[in-house]
Every structure is written in structure tokens, then in C-alpha cells.
C-alpha positions as CSV (number, residue, x, y, z in Angstrom):
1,X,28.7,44.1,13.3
2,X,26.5,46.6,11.5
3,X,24.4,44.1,10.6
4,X,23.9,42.6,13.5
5,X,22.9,46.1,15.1
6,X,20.5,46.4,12.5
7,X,18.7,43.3,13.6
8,X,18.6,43.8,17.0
9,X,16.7,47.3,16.0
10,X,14.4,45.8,13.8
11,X,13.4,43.2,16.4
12,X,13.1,45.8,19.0
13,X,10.9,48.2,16.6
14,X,8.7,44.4,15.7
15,X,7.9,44.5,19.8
16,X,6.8,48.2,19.6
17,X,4.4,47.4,17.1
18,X,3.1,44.6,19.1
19,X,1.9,47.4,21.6
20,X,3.7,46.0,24.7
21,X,5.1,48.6,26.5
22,X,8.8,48.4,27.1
23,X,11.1,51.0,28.8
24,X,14.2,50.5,30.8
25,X,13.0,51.5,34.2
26,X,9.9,48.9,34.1
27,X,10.2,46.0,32.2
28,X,13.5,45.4,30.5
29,X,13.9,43.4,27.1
30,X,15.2,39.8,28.8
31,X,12.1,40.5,31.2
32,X,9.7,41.0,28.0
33,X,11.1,38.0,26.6
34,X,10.7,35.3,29.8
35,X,7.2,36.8,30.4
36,X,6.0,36.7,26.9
37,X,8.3,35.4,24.3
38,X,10.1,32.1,26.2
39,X,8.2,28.7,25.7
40,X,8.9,25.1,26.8
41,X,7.1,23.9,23.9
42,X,9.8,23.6,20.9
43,X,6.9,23.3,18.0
44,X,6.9,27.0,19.4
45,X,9.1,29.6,18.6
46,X,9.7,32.8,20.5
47,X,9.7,36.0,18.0
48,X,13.7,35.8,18.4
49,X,13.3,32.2,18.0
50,X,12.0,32.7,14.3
51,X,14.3,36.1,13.6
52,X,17.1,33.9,13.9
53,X,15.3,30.7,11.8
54,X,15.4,32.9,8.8
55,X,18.8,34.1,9.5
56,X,19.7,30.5,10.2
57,X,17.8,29.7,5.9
58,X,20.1,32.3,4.7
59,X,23.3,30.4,6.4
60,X,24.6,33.9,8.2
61,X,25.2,32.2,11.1
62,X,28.0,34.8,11.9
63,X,25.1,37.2,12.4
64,X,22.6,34.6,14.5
65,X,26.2,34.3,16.8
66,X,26.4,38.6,17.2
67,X,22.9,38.7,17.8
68,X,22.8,36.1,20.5
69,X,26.0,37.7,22.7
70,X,24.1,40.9,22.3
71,X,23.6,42.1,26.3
72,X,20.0,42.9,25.9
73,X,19.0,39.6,24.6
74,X,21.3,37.7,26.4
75,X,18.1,37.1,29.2
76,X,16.1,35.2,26.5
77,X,18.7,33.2,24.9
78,X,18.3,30.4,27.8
79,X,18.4,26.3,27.8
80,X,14.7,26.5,26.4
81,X,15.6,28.9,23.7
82,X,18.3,26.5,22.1
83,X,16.1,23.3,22.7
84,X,13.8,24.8,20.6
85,X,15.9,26.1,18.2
86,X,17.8,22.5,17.3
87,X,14.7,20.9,17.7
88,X,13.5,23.4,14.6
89,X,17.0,23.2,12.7
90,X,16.1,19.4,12.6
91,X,12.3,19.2,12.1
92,X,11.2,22.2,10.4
93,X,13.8,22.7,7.7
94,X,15.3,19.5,8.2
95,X,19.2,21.5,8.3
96,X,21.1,19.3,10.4
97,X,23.8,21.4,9.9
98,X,22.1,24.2,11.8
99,X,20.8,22.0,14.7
100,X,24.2,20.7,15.2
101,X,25.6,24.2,15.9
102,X,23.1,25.6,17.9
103,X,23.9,22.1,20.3
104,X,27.5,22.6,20.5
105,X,26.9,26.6,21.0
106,X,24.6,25.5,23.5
107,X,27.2,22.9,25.3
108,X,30.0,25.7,25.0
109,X,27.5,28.3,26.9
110,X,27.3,25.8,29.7
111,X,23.9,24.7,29.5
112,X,22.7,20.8,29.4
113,X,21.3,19.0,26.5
114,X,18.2,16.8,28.1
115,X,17.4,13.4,27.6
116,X,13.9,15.2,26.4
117,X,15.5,17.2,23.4
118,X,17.8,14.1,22.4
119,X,14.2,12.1,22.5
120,X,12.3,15.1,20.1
121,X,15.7,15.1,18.0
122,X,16.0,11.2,17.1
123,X,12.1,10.5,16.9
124,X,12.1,13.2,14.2
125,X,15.2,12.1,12.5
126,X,14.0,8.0,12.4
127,X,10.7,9.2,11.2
128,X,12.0,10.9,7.9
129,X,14.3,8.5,7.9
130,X,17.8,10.7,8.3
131,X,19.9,7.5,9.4
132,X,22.6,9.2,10.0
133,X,21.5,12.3,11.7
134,X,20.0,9.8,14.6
135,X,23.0,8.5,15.1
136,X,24.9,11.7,15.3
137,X,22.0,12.6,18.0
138,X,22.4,9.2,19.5
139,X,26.4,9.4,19.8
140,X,25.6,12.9,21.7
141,X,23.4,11.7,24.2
142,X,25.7,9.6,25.3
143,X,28.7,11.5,25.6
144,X,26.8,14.3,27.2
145,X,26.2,11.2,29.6
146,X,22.0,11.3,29.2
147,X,20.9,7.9,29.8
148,X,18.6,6.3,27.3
149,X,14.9,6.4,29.1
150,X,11.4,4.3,28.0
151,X,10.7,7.3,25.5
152,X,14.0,6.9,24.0
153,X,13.5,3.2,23.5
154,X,9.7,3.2,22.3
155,X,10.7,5.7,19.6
156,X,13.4,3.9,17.7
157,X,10.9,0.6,18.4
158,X,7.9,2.9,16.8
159,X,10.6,4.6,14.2
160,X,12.0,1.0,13.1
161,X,8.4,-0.4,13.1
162,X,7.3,2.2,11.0
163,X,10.2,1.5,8.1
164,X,9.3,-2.4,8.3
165,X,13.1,-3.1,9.4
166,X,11.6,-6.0,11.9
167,X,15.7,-7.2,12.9
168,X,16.4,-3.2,14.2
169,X,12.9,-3.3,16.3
170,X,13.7,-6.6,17.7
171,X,17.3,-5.4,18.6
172,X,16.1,-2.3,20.0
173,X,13.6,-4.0,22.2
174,X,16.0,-6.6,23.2
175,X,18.3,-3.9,24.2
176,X,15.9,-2.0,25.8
177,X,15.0,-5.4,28.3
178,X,19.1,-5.8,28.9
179,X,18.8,-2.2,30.4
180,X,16.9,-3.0,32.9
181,X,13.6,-0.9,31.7
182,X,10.7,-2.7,31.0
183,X,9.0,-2.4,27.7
184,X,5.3,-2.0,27.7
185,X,3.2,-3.8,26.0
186,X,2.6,-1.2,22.8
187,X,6.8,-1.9,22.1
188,X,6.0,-5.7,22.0
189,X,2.7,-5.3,19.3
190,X,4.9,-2.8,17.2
191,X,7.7,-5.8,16.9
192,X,4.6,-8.3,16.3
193,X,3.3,-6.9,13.5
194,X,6.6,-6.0,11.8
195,X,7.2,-8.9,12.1
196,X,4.0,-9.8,10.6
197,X,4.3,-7.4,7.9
198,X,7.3,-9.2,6.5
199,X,5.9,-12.6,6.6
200,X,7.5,-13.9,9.7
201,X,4.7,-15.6,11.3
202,X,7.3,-17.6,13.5
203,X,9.2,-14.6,14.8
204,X,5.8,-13.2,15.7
205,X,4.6,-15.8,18.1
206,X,7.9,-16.3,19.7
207,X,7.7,-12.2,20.7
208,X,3.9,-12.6,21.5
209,X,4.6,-15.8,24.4
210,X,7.3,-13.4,25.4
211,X,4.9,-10.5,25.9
212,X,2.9,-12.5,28.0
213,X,5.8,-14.0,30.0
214,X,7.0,-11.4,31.0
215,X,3.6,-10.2,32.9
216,X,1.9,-7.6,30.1
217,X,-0.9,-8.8,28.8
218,X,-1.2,-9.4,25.3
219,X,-3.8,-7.1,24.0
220,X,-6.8,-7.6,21.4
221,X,-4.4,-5.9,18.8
222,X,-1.7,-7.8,19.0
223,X,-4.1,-11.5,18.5
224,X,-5.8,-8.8,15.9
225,X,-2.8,-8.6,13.7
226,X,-2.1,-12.1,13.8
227,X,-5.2,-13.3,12.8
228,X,-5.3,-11.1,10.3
229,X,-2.3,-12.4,8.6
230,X,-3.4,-16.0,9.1
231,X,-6.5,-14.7,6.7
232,X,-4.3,-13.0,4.3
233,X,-2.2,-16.1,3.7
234,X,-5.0,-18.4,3.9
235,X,-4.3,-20.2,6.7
236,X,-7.7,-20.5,8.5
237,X,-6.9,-23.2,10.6
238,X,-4.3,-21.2,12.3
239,X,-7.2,-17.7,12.4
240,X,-9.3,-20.1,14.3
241,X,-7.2,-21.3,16.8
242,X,-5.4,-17.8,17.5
243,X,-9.3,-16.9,17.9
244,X,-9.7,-19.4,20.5
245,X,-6.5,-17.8,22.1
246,X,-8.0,-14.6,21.9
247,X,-10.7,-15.5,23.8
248,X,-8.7,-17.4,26.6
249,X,-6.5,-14.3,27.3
250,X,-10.1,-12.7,28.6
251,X,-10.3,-10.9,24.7
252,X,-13.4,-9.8,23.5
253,X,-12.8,-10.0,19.5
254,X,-14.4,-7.1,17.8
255,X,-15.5,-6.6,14.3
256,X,-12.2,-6.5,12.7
257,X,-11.7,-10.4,14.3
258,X,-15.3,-11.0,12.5
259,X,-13.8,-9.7,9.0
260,X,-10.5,-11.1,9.1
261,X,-11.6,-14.6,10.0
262,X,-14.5,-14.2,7.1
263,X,-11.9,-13.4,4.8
264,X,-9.8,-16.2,5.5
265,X,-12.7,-18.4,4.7
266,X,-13.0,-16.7,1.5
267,X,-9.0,-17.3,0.5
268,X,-9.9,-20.7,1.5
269,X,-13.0,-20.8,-1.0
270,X,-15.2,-22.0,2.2
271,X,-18.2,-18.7,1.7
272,X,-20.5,-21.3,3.6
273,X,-18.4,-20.8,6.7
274,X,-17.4,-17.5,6.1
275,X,-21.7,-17.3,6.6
276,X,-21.3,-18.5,9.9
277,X,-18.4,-16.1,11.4
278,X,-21.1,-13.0,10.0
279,X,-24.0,-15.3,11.9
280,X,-21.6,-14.9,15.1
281,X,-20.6,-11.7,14.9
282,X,-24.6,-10.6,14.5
283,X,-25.3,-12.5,17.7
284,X,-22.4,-10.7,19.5
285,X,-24.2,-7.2,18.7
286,X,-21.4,-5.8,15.9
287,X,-23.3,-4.4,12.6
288,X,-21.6,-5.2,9.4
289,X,-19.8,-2.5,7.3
290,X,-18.9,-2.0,4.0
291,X,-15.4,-4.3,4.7
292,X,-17.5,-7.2,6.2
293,X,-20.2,-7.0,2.7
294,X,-16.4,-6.7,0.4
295,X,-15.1,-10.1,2.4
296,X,-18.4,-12.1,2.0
297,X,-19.1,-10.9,-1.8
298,X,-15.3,-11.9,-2.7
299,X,-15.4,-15.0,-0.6
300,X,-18.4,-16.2,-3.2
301,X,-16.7,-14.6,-6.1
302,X,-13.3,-16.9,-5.3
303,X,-15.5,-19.9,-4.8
304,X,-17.6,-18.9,-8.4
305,X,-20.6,-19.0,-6.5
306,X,-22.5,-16.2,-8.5
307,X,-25.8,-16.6,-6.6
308,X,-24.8,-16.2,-3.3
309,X,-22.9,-13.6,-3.9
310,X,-25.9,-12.1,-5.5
311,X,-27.5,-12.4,-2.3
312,X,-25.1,-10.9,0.0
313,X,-25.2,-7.8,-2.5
314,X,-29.1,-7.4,-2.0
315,X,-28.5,-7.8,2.2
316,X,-26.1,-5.4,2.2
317,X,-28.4,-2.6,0.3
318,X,-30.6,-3.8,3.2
319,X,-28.1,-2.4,5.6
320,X,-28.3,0.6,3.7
321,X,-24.8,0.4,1.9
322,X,-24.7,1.1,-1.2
323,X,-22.4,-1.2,-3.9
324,X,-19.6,0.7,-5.7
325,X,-18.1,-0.7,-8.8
326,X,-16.1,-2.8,-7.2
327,X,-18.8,-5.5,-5.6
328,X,-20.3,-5.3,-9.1
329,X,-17.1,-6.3,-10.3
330,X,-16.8,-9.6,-8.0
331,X,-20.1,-10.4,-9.4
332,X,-18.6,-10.3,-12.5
333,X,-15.9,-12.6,-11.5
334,X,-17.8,-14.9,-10.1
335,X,-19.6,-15.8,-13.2
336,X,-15.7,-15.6,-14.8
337,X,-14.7,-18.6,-12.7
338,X,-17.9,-20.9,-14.0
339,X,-18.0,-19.2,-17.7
340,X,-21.9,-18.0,-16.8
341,X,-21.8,-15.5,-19.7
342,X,-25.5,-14.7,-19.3
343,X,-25.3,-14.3,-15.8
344,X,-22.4,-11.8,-16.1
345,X,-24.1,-9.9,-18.7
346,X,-26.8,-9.7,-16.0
347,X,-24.9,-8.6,-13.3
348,X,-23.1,-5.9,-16.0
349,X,-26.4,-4.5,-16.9
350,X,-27.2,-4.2,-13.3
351,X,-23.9,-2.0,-13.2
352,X,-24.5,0.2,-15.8
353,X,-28.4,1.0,-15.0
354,X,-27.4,1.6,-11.0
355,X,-24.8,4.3,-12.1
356,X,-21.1,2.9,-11.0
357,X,-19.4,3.6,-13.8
358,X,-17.5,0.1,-15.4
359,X,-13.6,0.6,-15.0
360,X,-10.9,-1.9,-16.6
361,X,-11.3,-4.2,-14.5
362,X,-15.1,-4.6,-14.7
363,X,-14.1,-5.0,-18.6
364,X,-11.3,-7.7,-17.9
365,X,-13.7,-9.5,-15.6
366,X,-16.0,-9.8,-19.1
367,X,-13.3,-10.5,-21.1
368,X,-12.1,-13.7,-19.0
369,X,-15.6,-14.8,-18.9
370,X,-16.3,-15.0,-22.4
371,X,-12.7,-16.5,-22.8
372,X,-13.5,-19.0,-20.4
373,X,-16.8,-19.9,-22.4
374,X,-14.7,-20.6,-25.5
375,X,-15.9,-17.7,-27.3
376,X,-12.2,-15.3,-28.2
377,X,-14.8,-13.7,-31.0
378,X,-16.9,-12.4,-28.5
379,X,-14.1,-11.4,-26.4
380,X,-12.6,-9.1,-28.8
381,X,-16.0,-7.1,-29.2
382,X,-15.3,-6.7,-25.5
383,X,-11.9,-5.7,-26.1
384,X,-13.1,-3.0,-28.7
385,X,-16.3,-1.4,-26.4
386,X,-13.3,-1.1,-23.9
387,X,-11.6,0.8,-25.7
388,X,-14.1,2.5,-27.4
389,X,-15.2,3.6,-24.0
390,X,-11.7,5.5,-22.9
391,X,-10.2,2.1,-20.5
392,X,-7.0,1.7,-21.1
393,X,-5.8,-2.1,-21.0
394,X,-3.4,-3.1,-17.9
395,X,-1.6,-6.0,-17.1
396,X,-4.3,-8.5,-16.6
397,X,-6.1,-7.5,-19.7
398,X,-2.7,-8.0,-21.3
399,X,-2.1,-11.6,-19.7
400,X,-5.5,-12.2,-21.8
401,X,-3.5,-11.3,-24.6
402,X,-0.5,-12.9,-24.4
403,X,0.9,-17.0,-24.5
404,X,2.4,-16.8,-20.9
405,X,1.3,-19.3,-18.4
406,X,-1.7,-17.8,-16.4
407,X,-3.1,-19.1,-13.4
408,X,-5.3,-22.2,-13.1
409,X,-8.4,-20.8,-14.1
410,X,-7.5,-18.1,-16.3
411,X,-7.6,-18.1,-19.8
412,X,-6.7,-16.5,-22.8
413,X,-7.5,-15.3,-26.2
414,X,-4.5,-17.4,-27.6
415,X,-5.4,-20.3,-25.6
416,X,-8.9,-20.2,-27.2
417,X,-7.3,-19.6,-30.3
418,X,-5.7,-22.8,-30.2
419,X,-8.8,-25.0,-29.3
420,X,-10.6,-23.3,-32.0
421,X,-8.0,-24.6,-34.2
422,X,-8.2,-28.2,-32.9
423,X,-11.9,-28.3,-33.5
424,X,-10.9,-27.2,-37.0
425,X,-12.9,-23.7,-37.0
426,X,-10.6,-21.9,-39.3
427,X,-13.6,-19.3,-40.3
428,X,-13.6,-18.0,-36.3
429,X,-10.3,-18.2,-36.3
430,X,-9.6,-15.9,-39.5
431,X,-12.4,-13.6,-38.1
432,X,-10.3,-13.4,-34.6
433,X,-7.4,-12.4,-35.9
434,X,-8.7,-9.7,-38.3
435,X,-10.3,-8.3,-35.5
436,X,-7.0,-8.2,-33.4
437,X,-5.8,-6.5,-36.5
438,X,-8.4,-3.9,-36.6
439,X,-7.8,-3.3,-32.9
440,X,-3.8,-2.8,-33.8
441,X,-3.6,-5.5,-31.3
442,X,-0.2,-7.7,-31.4
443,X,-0.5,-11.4,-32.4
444,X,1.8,-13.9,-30.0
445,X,4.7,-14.8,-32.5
446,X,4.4,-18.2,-30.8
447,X,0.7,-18.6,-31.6
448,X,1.3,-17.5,-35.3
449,X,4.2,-20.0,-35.4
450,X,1.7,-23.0,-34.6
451,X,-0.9,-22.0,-36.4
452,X,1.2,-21.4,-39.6
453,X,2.7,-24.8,-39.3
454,X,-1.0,-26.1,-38.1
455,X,-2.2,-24.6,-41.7
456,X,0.7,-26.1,-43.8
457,X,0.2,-29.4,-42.3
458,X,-3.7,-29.5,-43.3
459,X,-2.8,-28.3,-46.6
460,X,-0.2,-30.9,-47.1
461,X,-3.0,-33.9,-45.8
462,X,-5.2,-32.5,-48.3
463,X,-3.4,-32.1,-51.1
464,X,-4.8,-34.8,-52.9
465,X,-8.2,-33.5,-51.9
466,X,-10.7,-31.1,-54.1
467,X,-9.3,-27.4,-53.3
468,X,-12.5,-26.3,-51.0
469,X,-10.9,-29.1,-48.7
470,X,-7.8,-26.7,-48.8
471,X,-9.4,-23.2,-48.6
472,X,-10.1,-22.3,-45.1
473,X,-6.6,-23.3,-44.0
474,X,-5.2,-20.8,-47.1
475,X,-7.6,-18.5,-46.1
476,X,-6.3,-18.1,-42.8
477,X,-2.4,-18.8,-43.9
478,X,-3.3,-15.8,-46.2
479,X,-4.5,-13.3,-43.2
480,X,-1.4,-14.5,-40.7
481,X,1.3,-13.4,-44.1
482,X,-1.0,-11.3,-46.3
483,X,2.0,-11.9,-49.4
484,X,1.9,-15.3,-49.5
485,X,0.3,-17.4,-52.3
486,X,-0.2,-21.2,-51.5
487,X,0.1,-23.1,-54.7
488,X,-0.4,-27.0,-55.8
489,X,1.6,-28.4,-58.2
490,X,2.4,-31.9,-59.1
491,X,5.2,-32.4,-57.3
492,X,3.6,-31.2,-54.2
493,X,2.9,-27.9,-52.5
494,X,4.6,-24.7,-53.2
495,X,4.9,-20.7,-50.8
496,X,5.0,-18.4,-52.8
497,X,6.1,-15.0,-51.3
């Protein structure tokens, strides 16, 4: 076609201006192109390679089909040139449309698809996740009769792994075994830790006796992973004795070990022991890092124990870290779980005079103390300079707020609210609420509920008594429904709205 001539021209003028000399009695166009232009490497494209890529964008694939019968070209358009063009179809522009018919051109001009290109095509396929182009490429492979190799295998394991789809890496691996090819021993840690990343610790140590049944060794990462999930679930018992297996299968643990059996101790609220794993790792020659100074100063936040945590802060500016906002902020929660209000207003002036800006959490962390010292007053003013300050309130500053069960230490402002009103301190109470008011923050309906009924039945009770008996409840019945008038009468107590 006219058009296609036109191309053809325009990529012959393009290698004139690349100042290689081409004339028909020395080196011909096909030769230009398998000395220069032709590449084994499909993240590379010949300059025909990417003429025809952008032909390919604008869907005129009746022109990419003229240009590639063209006689002068036909020398470059060989097994290469179409591996790297479906491999760029499917990778670059993600057009499996494109890919798919430059691989049936390619079949219909005689030439082989290799077990190599069907290996490029399905890893890049599984890794953006296009299901259903890797099966396409799969389905292929086969009936082009290319025989699934290692490669093949280890990238849907890897693929699979990566999407945390633990039942399609196990199948692949099993399949893989019933082929007769032996997986090595990255396939089994990729099926370990999926399976450890979906919290089956069972599945995990089935494939990890496996691994080592079947003559690879187990290495350092895959005893790594498990022992790090032992920590994250808090099962230190079972860190310790996988460390014991570590070192039995001739393991050296490294620092990572160190941390994750440290942190175990901490979601155990043990920082004593947590102590002695940093003591061992010192002795085996690993320095600490900022993860191993993190793990000890929560482990003593968990456990409340303010102090120590202190003192791991002050080692690790030793070490010559310094603490971000963060560490400040486990401080702060240590003194949350003991109420130590003076302690955390310690710790929050050392945040604010060594620079680390306080975030929300730093805030909530001050909040839940005071909250947990019985003092909701004192936690509004905290409430206000928080927002006073630009931080925005998230979910647990809102669990501080609200009448929803919290966890077992936590506590909140309508929680406090409610001992204040067994003690009978109706003043603190009134002054609460008109601050939550000020701050246009929203009053449970179930704590107004309570304390309404709470106020009418101390009014009742006192009825008979002189009316300053009366007037705190009133008071504070008056600021929960500003419009409504308590009145005494002889015939007992009337609302009026």
C-alpha cells in the first residue's frame, strides 16, 4: 500500500541519518539490520522493532503486516525479531491483543515460539496480575508442544507468592515435583512465607520438613520468616525453639533473628528478656540498628515500664541514632499504661525541645493518659491544643470519644464521665461537657441517656431536701437540654420544656 511504501522510505531515510553507509553492492538493508539492528535481548528493540510498536499503538496492523512481507526487510524480520516484539506487545503496553498476533504471524511464517519467550510472556503477565493472558500464554506453550522447564515453574511459584494466593503456590510446586524437576530451595521459602503471610503456621512447617526431606537445605531465611511470625503473633515459646532449630541445621542467625525474637518478648510484655536476646546478639558481634532500639523501646512501652524505656532511648543516642517521633511516642505510651501523667508530660517536653515534631498519635498517647488518671477535664484541654495545633483526630482519638468497648487498658472520656458521676462531681462533669461543646465535639447519646436519668433520680431523692441539695444535678440537666426547667411542686417534680 501507499502507506506502507511511505514507511519503508522513512525508515530507510532514519538509517541515512544515522551515518551508516548503505548501498546495494556492499552492505544490503537485511545485512545492516543482523549486524546492527537484531538483538536477542527483547527489553531491546531494533529501530524496525519500535517503527512497528507505534504502528502497532495506532492499531494499523494492516500496515505493520505490508511492511513486514516488504523484500528488503524481510532479512530482519527473523525468530528474534517477533520474540521481541510479543514480548513488548505484552510488557510494554500491556496490548495482548498485539502480542497475540505477532505469535500466530510468527507460527504461520514457520518459526518456533521458545520455552524462553513463553517464560518472559507468563512471568510478566502473573506479575501485573493479567490472569487470563497467562493462561492464554500457558495453553500455547503447550500446544506448540514446549515443555514446562524450572524457570517456568519458579515464576508462577514467585508470581503466586507475590499475590499471597498460598493454595496456587503450593499447587504449582506440587506440580512442579510430579514432573519430575526438582524445585530448589528458593521455590520452597516462597511457599513458606505465603504461607506464613496468611497466618498458616501449620501449612508452613509441613512445607519446611519437606524442604529438608527432600535433600535442600533449609536456609536462614526460611527459619527467618518463621520466627518472625512466631514474634508477630506472640508466640515466643515457639521463636525460641525454631531458634534452637535454626541453629541445629548449622544456621548462624543474624540480626534480623536478634530483632524478631526481641520483639516477641515485647508482645509477650517480657522487656527483661527481650534485654537478654540484645545481650546475645552484642556477644555474637551484630550492632544494633534503629529496628533493634524500636523493639526494645515498645517492648517497655507494652509492659508500661516508663523507665526502662527511658533508658534504652538514652543507649541508643549512644549508638549515635537519633529518636524520631515515634520512640518519643512509646514513651508516651508507656506512662499511658500506668497513668504517670508527670512522667508523660516529661517525656512530651523532651519531644518538643529535641525538635520531632508531635503528630496525632503523640496527642492520643496524652489524651489516654490523662483519661487513665481520671482526669476527662484535663483531657479535653489536650483535645483542644490538638487541634489547635492542625492534628486532625483519627480512629483512636475517636475510640477516646465514643461509649464502644475499648481494649483492656484503654479508656475513655465517657468512661471517666461516668465515674465522675458516681463520685457525685457534677461541677467537673458540667465543665466536661461544655467543653466538648465548645470543641463542637459530639456527646455519646448513651452517655447523655444515663446521665439524664442519673440527674432525675438525684433530684427525685432530694426532693424533700433544701434546693442547693438539688442544684448541681439541675445544673448539669440544664447544660445536657439547655430548654428544660426543673420545677418542684407539691405533688412532686415537674420538666418543663
Amino acid at each position: 500500500s501507499e502507506e506502507s511504501r511511505l514507511i519503508v522510505t522513512s525508515f530507510r531515510s532514519h538509517l541515512s541519518a544515522s551515518h551508516l553507509r548503505l548501498n546495494s553492492s556492499s552492505t544490503s538493508l537485511p545485512q545492516f539490520a543482523a549486524e546492527h539492528m537484531a538483538t536477542e535481548d527483547p527489553e531491546v528493540l531494533s529501530d524496525l522493532g519500535q517503527l512497528v510498536l507505534r504502528l502497532v499503538d495506532e492499531d494499523k496492523f494492516a500496515a505493520v503486516d505490508n511492511i513486514l512481507e516488504e523484500p528488503g526487510l524481510r532479512g530482519e524480520v527473523t525468530c528474534d525479531f517477533y520474540h521481541s516484539m510479543v514480548y513488548a506487545c505484552q510488557k510494554q503496553k500491556s496490548n495482548s491483543k498485539a502480542a497475540r498476533w505477532f505469535a500466530t504471524r510468527m507460527e504461520q511464517r514457520g518459526f518456533e515460539c521458545n520455552i524462553a519467550m513463553f517464560n518472559r510472556l507468563i512471568g510478566v503477565c502473573m506479575q501485573k496480575l493479567e490472569i487470563e493472558d497467562a493462561r492464554h500464554w500457558w495453553q500455547m506453550m503447550r500446544r506448540c508442544g514446549a515443555r514446562p522447564d524450572r524457570t517456568t515453574y519458579d515464576i508462577m511459584i514467585r508470581c503466586s507468592a507475590a499475590a499471597r494466593d498460598a493454595s496456587a503456590a503450593e499447587g504449582w510446586l506440587k506440580r512442579m515435583m510430579a514432573s519430575g524437576i526438582k524445585p530448589r530451595g528458593q521455590c520452597f521459602t516462597a511457599v513458606i512465607e505465603t504461607f506464613l503471610k496468611v497466618g498458616n503456621m501449620s501449612a508452613a512447617e509441613t512445607w519446611l520438613a519437606q524442604m529438608e526431606g527432600s535433600g535442600e537445605a533449609a536456609g536462614s531465611e526460611a527459619f527467618n520468616s518463621i520466627i518472625n511470625f512466631c514474634a508477630r503473633t506472640g508466640q515466643l515459646a515457639k521463636a525460641e525453639h525454631w531458634f534452637k532449630r535454626m541453629n541445629q541445621a548449622g544456621h548462624e542467625p543474624d540480626k534480623r533473628t536478634y530483632n524478631c525474637l526481641m520483639h516477641a518478648c515485647g508482645r509477650n510484655q517480657q522487656p527483661e528478656l527481650a534485654v537478654q536476646w540484645y545481650d546475645l546478639m552484642i556477644v555474637k558481634g551484630f550492632c544494633p540498628d534503629m529496628i533493634t532500639f524500636s523493639t526494645l523501646v515498645g517492648s517497655c512501652a507494652k509492659a508500661g515500664k516508663a523507665d526502662l524505656a527511658s533508658r534504652w532511648l538514652e543507649e541508643m543516642v549512644k549508638c549515635g541514632y537519633q529518636p524520631n517521633t515515634m520512640f518519643y511516642n512509646c514513651l508516651l505510651h508507656a506512662c499511658t499504661v500506668t497513668g504517670d501523667v508527670e512522667k508523660a508530660l516529661h517525656f512530651w517536653k523532651m519531644l518538643a525541645y529535641n525538635g520531632p515534631a508531635p503528630n496525632t498519635a503523640s496527642f492520643n498517647w496524652m489524651i489516654s493518659c490523662v483519661l487513665q488518671a481520671g482526669e476527662p477535664l484535663r483531657a479535653m484541654e489536650w483535645i483542644e491544643q490538638m487541634l489547635n495545633t492542625g492534628r486532625e483526630p483519627d480512629s483512636f482519638t475517636q475510640s477516646m470519644l465514643n461509649d464502644t468497648e475499648n481494649t483492656r487498658w484503654r479508656p475513655n472520656i465517657n468512661s471517666s464521665i461516668r465515674k465522675l458521676f458516681q463520685a457525685g462531681d457534677f461541677e467537673q462533669i458540667q465543665m466536661c461537657i461544655q467543653h466538648m461543646q465548645r470543641l463542637q465535639l459530639i456527646l455519646s447519646p448513651l452517655l447523655i441517656q444515663d446521665l439524664i436519668l442519673g440527674c432525675l433520680s438525684s433530684i427525685f431523692r432530694g426532693s424533700d431536701l433544701p434546693s442547693s441539695e438539688t442544684a448541681a444535678p439541675q445544673r448539669l440537666m440544664q447544660a445536657l437540654l439547655p430548654n428544660i426547667v426543673v420545677r418542684f411542686n407539691p405533688s412532686g417534680v415537674s420538666l418543663c420544656f
